[in-house]
N, C-alpha and C positions, 0 to 999 in steps of 0.2 A: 607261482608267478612272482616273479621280482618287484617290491616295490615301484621301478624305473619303468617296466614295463605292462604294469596293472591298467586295466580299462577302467578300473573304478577313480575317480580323480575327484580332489576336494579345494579349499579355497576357502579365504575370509571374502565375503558377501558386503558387506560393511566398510564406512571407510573406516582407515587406520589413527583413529580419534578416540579421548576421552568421550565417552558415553553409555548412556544408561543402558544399552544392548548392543549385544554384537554378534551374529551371524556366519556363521561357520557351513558350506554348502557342501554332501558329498554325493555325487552322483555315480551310475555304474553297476554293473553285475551285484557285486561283490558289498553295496551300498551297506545291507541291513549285515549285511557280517558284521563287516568293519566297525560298528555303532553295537549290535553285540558283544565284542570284545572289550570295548571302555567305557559300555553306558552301563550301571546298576539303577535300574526304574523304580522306585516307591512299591509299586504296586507286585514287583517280582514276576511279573507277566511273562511271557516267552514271544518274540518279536514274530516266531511263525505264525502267534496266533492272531497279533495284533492287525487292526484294517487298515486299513489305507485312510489316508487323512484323517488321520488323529494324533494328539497330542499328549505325551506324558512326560510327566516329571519325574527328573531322579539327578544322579550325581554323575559325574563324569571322571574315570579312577585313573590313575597314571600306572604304569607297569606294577608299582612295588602295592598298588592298591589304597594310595591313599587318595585323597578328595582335591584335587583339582576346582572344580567349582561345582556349583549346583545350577543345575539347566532344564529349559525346556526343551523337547525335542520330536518334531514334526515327520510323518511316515509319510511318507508319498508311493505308493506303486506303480509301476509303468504300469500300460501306455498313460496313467490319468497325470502327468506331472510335467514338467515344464521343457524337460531333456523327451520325454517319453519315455526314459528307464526308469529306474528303482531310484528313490532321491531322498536324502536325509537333510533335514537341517536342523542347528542345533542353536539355541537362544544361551548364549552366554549373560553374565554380565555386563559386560563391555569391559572399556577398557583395553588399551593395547597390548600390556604382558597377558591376562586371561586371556583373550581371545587366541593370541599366537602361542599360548600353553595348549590348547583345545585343541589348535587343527595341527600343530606337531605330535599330541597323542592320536589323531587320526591318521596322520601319513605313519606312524610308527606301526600301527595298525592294519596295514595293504593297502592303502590308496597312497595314491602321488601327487603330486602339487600341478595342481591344472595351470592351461594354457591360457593365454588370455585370450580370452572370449568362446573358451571351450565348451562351455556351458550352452551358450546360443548356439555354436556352429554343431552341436551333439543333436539341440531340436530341431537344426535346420537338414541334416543328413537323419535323420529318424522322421522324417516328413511332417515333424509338430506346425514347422514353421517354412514358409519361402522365405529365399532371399532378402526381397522386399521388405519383409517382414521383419525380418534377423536384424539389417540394416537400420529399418525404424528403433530398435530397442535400443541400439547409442543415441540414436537421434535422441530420444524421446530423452537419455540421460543427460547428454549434451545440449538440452534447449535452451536457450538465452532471455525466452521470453513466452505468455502465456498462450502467445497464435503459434511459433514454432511447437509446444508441446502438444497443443490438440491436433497441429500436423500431421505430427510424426503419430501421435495415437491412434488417426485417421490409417494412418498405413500402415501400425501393428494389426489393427480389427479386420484389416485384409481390403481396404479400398484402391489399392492400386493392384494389388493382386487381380481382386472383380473385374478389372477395367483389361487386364492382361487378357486373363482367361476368358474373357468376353469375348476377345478379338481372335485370339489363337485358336480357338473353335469353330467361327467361321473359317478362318484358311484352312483350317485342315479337314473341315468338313469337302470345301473345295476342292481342295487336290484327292482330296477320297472319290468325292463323285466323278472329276475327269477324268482320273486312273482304271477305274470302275467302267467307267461308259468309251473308254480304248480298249478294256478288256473284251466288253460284251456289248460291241454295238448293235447286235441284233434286238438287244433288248432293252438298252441305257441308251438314249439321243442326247447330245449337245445340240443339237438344234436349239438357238436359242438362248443358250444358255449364257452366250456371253454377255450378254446384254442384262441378264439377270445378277452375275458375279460384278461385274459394274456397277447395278443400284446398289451391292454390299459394300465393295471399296471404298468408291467415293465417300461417302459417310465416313467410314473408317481411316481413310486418309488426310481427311477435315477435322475428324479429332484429333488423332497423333499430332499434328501441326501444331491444332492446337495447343494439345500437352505439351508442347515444345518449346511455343513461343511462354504459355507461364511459367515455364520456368524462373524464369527471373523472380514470378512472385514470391516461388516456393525460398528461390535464395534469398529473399529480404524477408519473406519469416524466418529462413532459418540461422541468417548472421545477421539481421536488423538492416531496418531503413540507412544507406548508405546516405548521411547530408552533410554536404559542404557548404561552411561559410565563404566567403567570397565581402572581396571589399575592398577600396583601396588603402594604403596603408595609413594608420594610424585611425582608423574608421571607427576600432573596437571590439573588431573579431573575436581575440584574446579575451578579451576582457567577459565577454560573453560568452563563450565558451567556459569560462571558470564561474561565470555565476549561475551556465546552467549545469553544469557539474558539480556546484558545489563545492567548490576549492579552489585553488591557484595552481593551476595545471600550465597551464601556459605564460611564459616570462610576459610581463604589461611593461611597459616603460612610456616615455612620452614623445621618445626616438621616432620617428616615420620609420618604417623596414626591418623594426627589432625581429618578425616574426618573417624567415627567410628559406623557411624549408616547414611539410605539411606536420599536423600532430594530430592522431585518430584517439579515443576516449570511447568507449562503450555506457551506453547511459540507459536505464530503464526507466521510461515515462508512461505511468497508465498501463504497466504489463507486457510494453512494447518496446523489443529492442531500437535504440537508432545508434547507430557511429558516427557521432558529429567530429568532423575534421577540420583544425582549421590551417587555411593556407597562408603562402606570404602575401600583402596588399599587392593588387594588379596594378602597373603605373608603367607608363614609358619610362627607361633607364637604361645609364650607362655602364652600369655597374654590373659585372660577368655573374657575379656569384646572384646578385638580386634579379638579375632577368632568366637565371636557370630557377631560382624558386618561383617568378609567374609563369614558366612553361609549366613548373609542377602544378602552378594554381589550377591551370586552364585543363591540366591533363586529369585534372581530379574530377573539375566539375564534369566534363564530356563523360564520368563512368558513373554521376551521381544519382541516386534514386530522386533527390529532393536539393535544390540551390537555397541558400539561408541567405539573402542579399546585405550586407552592412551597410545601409547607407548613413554618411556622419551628418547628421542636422543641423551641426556647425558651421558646415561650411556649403558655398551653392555648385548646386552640381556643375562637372567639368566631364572633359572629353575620356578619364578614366572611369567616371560611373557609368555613362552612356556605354565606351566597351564591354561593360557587366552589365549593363543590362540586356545587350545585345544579346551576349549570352545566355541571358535566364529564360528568352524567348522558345530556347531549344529543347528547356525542361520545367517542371513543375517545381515552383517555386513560390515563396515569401518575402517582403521586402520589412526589414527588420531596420524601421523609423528611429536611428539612435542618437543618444547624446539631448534626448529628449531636456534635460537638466541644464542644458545649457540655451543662448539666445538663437532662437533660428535664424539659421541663413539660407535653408533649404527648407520650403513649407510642403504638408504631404498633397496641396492641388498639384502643384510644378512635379511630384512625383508620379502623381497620376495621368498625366500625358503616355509617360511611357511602360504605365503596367495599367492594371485593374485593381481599384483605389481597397476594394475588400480583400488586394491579399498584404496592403502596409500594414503592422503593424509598432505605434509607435513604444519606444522603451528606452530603458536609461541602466545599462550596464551598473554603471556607479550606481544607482538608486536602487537597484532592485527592481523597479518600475518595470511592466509589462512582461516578466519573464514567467508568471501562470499564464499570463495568455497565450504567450508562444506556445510552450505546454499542452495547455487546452486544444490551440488550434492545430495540430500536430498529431495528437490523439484523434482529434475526431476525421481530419485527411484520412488517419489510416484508415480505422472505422467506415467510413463514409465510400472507401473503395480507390482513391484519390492517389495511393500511395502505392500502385500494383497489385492490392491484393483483393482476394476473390474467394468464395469460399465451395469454389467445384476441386474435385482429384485433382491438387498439386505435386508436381513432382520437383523434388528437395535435392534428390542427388543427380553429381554430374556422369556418374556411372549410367543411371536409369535412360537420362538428356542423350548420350552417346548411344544406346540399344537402341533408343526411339528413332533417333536422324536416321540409321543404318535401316530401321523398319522400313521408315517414310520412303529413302530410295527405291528402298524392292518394291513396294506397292508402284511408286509413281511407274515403274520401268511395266509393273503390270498390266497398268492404266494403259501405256503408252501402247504394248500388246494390244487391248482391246480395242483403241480406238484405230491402229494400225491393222486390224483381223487376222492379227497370226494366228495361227493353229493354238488351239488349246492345251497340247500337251506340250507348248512352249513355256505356256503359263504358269505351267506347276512348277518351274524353276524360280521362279520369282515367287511364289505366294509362300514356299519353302523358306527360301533366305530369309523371308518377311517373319516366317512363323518363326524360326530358329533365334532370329536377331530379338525380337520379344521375348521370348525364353530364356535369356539371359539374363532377363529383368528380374524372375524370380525365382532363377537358378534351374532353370532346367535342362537350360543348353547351356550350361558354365565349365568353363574347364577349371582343374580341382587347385589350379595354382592361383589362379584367380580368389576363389574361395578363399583361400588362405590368407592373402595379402587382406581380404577383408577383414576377417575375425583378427590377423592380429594388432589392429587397431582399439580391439575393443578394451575395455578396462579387465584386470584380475576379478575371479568370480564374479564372472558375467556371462 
């Protein structure tokens, strides 16, 4: 067999960085050959004899037989290993040239240069892993924060799978029994019956909704709290935004309108992603280009998780704070008391007419002033549940979001059956599409092209 067309296939595991180790993966038939042929062990063992998950040490030789590096290297035997086949991996040094010296004496060797994500998509056709499952494993590498990774780890360990398989067994226990009880109604009654497959839907149909509607929380664990500043110009947006980043991200000047189009920043506070964005000051204007960045303003806050209100302390409110605060009414928000450093002309009583005095907080961009608290009070929102999030089976991707609404349909049309009393063998058309459309979730009703578009997002040796 052709290197090109060998099932055995290898990979660096690792990223491609100076470092103290670096990880070489080869999976496939032909695994403990291949590592045969270029590993000499310390101990002269013979790999037939060796177990399954254990470790030895020796040298790794190049054709002409000299010493490439000295490595550890791990035996896996299918089914116990993470593809479910035969899997080697091999503990280099690190380091970028050793590592790429290592896995090109093992493609030299009968293995070939894996796919990206061939490694997952191998356990997920070897039935190690669902979809679901397969899916979590980028997530969980791609987390942004420390609630998106216990997420996604939530739905490696099989929690949305549980929640699948939970439901697709009733349907198809369903359409077993109605199928059953047309074959042999001498002996099987529907009598009854529908009124029984009703007290299972409805339930069933109230979750999925559910699942559907959190979505959104699952998307703010897993790309962060979406917040927008808002303010009118010259407020101190800018200014605030670079001191709670950290740096001078955004142009300050003393210009009204310097800031005229939005600017997104990803910031970790307390473990938890947010994307503070800030927009142009919201203000009546004549001006084409300044009144296209307050539609952006206004089009930002309407998709926001959380509104961050700038209000200037300098000056007393006017008919552009009141249209922001009109705003903030429609979402969860903070009224960020600034300019705190300078003489009030706006005191936070007269702001609390038109919010709730415990969500002002006051601060001072320039000083530093107040910006742990905002912090503080941010973390505990999300914490506290305040911010979308919940800690029942969240669903993260919009693949899952798309099976589930297509479920929801076929059930409701079921419902609609029941309460209409059609025949029951009408029913099993819908409780099918239901079960089918869930099954996509965790690949068991996927078509194979599908599949594919998924793994090859994943990273090399993965």
């Amino acid at each position: 067999m052709s290197r090109e067309t060998s099932k055995t296939f290898a990979a660096i595991a690792t990223a491609m960085s100076p470092g103290s180790i670096g990880i070489v993966r080869i999976s496939g038939p032909e695994s403990f050959d291949v590592i045969q042929r270029i590993f000499r062990p310390a101990n002269a063992a013979r790999f037939s004899k060796m177990e399954t998950h254990t470790v030895h040490y020796g040298h790794i030789l190049s054709e002409t037989g000299a010493v490439i590096d000295e490595v550890m290297v791990l035996l896996m035997r299918g089914p116990k290993s993470f593809t479910a086949e035969d899997t080697v991996e091999i503990d280099t040094h690190g380091g970028i040239l050793v590592t790429r010296q290592v896995l090109e004496r093992v493609l030299s060797a009968g293995a070939r240069v894996a796919e990206p994500g061939e490694f997952t998509k191998q356990a997920f056709l070897n039935g190690r892993v669902d979809l679901s499952e397969a899916e979590a494993v980028m997530d969980l590498i791609n987390s942004k924060n420390a609630f998106a990774a216990s997420a996604a780890l939530s739905q490696l360990q099989g929690s949305v799978r549980n929640e699948i398989k939970s439901m697709r067994d009733v349907l198809l226990d369903a359409v077993a029994f109605i199928e059953a009880a047309l074959d042999d109604p001498e002996h099987i009654s529907l009598d009854g019956y529908s009124d029984e497959l009703r007290e299972k839907l409805e339930p069933m149909e109230k979750k999925i909704r559910k699942m559907i509607e959190d979505y959104q929380d699952g998307a703010v664990l897993k790309e962060g709290v979406k917040t927008v500043l808002l303010g009118k110009p010259n407020a101190g947006k800018s200014s605030l935004l670079n001191a709670l980043l950290g740096q001078d991200r955004a142009i300050v000047t003393d210009i009204a309108g310097t800031t005229r189009d939005t600017l997104s920043e990803q910031v970790y506070i307390g473990g938890i992603g947010f994307e503070f964005t800030d927009t142009a000051g919201i203000r009546e204007t004549q001006d084409v280009v300044e009144t296209i960045g307050v539609e952006r303003s206004i089009s930002q806050a309407e998709g926001a998780d959380l509104l961050l209100f700038v209000a200037d302390a300098s000056l007393p409110l006017d008919d552009n704070d009141r249209r922001i605060l009109e705003i903030l009414r429609q979402k969860k928000s903070l009224v960020l008391y600034n300019k705190t450093d300078l003489a009030p002309q706006l005191t936070i009583d007269e702001l609390s007419k038109y919010c709730a005095a415990d969500t002002i907080l006051p601060v001072s961009a320039k000083t530093g002033e107040g910006m742990d608290a905002i912090k503080e009070r941010l973390v505990a929102m999300f914490r506290a549940g305040e911010l979308l999030y919940n800690d029942e089976v969240l669903i993260t991707n919009a693949r899952h979001k798309e099976a589930l609404e297509m479920a929801l349909g076929s059930l409701r049309q079921a419902l609609e059956g029941i309460y209409g009393e059609v025949s029951e063998d009408f029913l099993t058309i819908d409780l099918l599409d239901a079960y089918e459309a869930l099954g996509r979730i965790t690949g068991e009703t996927l078509d194979e092209d599908v599949a594919d578009r998924i793994f090859e997002k994943f990273c090399m040796g993965k």
